[in-house]
C-alpha positions in Angstrom: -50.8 -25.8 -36.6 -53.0 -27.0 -33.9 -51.8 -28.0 -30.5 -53.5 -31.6 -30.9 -52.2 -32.5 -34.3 -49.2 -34.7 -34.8 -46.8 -32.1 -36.1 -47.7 -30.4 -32.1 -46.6 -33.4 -30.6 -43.6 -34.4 -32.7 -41.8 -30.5 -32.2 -42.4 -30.6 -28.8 -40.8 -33.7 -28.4 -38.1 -32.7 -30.1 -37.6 -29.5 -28.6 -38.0 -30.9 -25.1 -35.1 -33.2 -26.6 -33.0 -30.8 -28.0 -33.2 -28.0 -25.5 -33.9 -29.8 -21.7 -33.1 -26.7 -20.1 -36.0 -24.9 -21.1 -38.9 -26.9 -19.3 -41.4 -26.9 -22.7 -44.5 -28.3 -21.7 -47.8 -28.6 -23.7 -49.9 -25.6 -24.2 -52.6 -26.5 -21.4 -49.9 -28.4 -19.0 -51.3 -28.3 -15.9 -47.7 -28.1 -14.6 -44.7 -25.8 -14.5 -42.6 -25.0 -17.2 -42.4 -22.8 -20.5 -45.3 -23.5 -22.8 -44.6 -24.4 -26.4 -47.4 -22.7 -28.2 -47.2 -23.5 -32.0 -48.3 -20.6 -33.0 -45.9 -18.1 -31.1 -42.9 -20.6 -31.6 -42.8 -22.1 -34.9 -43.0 -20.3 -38.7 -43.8 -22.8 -41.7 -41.1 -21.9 -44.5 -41.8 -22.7 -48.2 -38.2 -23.9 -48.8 -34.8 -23.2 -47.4 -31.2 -23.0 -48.7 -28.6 -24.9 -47.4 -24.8 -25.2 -49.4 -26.5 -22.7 -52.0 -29.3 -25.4 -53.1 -32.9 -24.7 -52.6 -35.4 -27.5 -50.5 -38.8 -27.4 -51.0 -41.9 -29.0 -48.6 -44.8 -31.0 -49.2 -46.3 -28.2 -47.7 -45.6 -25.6 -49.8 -49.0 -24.5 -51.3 -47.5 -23.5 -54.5 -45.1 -26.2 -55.4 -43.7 -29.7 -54.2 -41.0 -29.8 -56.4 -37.3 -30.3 -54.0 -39.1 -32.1 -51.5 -37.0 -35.1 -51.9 -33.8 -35.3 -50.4 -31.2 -37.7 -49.2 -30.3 -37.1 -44.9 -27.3 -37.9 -42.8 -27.6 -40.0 -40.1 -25.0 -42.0 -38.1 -22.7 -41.5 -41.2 -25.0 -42.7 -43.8 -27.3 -41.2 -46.5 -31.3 -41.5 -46.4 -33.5 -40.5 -48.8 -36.5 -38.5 -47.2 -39.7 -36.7 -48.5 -39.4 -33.3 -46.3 -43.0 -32.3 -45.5 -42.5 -29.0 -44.0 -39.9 -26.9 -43.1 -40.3 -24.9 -39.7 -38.6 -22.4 -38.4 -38.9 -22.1 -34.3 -37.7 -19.4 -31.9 -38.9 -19.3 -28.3 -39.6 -15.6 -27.2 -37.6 -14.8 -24.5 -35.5 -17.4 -24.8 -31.5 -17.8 -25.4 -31.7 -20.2 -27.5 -31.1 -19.0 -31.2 -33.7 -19.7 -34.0 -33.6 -23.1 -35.1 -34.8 -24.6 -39.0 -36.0 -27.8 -38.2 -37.6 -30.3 -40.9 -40.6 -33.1 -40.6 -39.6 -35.6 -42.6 -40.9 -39.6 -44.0 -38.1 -42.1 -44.9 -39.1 -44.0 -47.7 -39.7 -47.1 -46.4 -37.4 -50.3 -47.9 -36.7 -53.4 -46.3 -35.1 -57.3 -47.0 -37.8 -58.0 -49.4 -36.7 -55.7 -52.1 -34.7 -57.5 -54.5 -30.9 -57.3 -55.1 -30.4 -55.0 -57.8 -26.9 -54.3 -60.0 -25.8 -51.6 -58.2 -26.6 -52.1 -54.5 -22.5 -53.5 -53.7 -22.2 -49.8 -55.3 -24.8 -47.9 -53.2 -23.4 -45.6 -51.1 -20.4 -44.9 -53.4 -22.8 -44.4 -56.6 -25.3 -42.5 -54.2 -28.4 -44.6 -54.8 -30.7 -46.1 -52.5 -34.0 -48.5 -53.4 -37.6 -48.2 -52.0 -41.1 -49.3 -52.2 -42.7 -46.7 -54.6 -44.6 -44.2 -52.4 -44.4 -45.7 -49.3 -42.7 -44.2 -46.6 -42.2 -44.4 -42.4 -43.7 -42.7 -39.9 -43.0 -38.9 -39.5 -40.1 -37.7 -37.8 -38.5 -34.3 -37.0 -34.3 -33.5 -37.9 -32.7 -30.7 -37.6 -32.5 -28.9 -41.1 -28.8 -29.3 -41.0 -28.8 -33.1 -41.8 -30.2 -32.4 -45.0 -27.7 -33.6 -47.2 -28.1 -33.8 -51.1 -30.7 -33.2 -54.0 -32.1 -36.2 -55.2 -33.9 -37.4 -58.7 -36.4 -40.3 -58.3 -36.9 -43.0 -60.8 -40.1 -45.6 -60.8 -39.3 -49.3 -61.8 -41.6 -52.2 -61.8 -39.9 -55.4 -60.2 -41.4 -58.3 -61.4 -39.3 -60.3 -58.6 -41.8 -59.2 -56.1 -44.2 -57.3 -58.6 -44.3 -53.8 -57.3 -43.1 -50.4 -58.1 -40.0 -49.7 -56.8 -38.4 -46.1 -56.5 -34.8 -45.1 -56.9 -33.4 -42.6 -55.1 -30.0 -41.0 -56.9 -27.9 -38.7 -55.4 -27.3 -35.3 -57.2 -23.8 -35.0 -55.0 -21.4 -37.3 -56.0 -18.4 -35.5 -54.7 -19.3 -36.2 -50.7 -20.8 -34.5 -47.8 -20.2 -30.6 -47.6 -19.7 -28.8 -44.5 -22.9 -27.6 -42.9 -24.0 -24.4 -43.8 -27.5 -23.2 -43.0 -26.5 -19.0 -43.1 -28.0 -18.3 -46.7 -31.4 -19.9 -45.8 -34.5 -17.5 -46.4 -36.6 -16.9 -42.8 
């Protein structure tokens, strides 16, 4: 991971975020504080576990498959490519390991049609997007991963584009958070 690339600057960020305490500054800070040297801090994982189903990455050389998944955020389900799981610990450091995940929303807005089931959404589990086409990357904590999900491509002759579906594998509801049976 190099300290100029975009993944550097978005875990810092968020680190600086989440943990205030600990001062990280940027490898070649000119100023005080605890550096936040990628290659010390953080560990790319292939996938992780979490409520006994596996996530996979984008950046998993050997496979992409369960690199979709549906998020929690204030209360609400998103679907998300994950393109890479991280693992960071700061040496000498209280703070315990955390499994942290970049992530892309697919991108939707007011433009996408009405479809059957949207007064159904977030009951049925399903949320519509533009086909392949996603937001800017982002960093969450591992533990707002949510649910599976299965992808579908429909053409929408409405506004003639592809249009993905996102459908939830968990129809039964949010579990509790449980991230002790994922593999470091």
């Amino acid at each position: 991971m190099s300290p100029t690339g975009e993944y550097y600057r978005l875990l810092l960020r968020y680190f600086q975020d989440l943990w205030p305490d600990l001062d990280l500054v940027t490898e070649f800070a000119n100023h005080p504080g605890q550096a936040f040297v990628a290659e010390r801090v953080a560990r790319a994982l292939p996938y992780i576990r979490k409520d006994g189903i596996r996530y996979g990455c984008a950046s998993n050389r050997r496979t992409q498959a369960d690199c979709y998944a549906f998020i929690i955020e204030d209360q609400a389900r998103l679907p998300v490519k994950i393109e890479a799981l991280l693992v960071v610990n700061i040496p000498g450091c209280h703070k315990p390991p955390h499994v942290c995940a970049i992530v892309k929303r697919l991108r939707a807005d007011e433009n996408i049609p009405i479809l059957p089931w949207d007064h159904m959404s977030s009951t049925l589990g399903i949320h519509t997007s533009y086909h392949d086409e996603f937001w800017g990357l982002e960093v969450i904590s591992a533990a707002q991963i949510d649910a599976p999900l299965a992808m579908v491509s429909v053409y929408s002759s409405v506004i003639e584009r592809q249009l993905s579906i996102a459908i939830s594998f968990d129809h039964a509801g949010t579990e509790p958070e449980n991230l002790d049976d994922y593999d470091v």
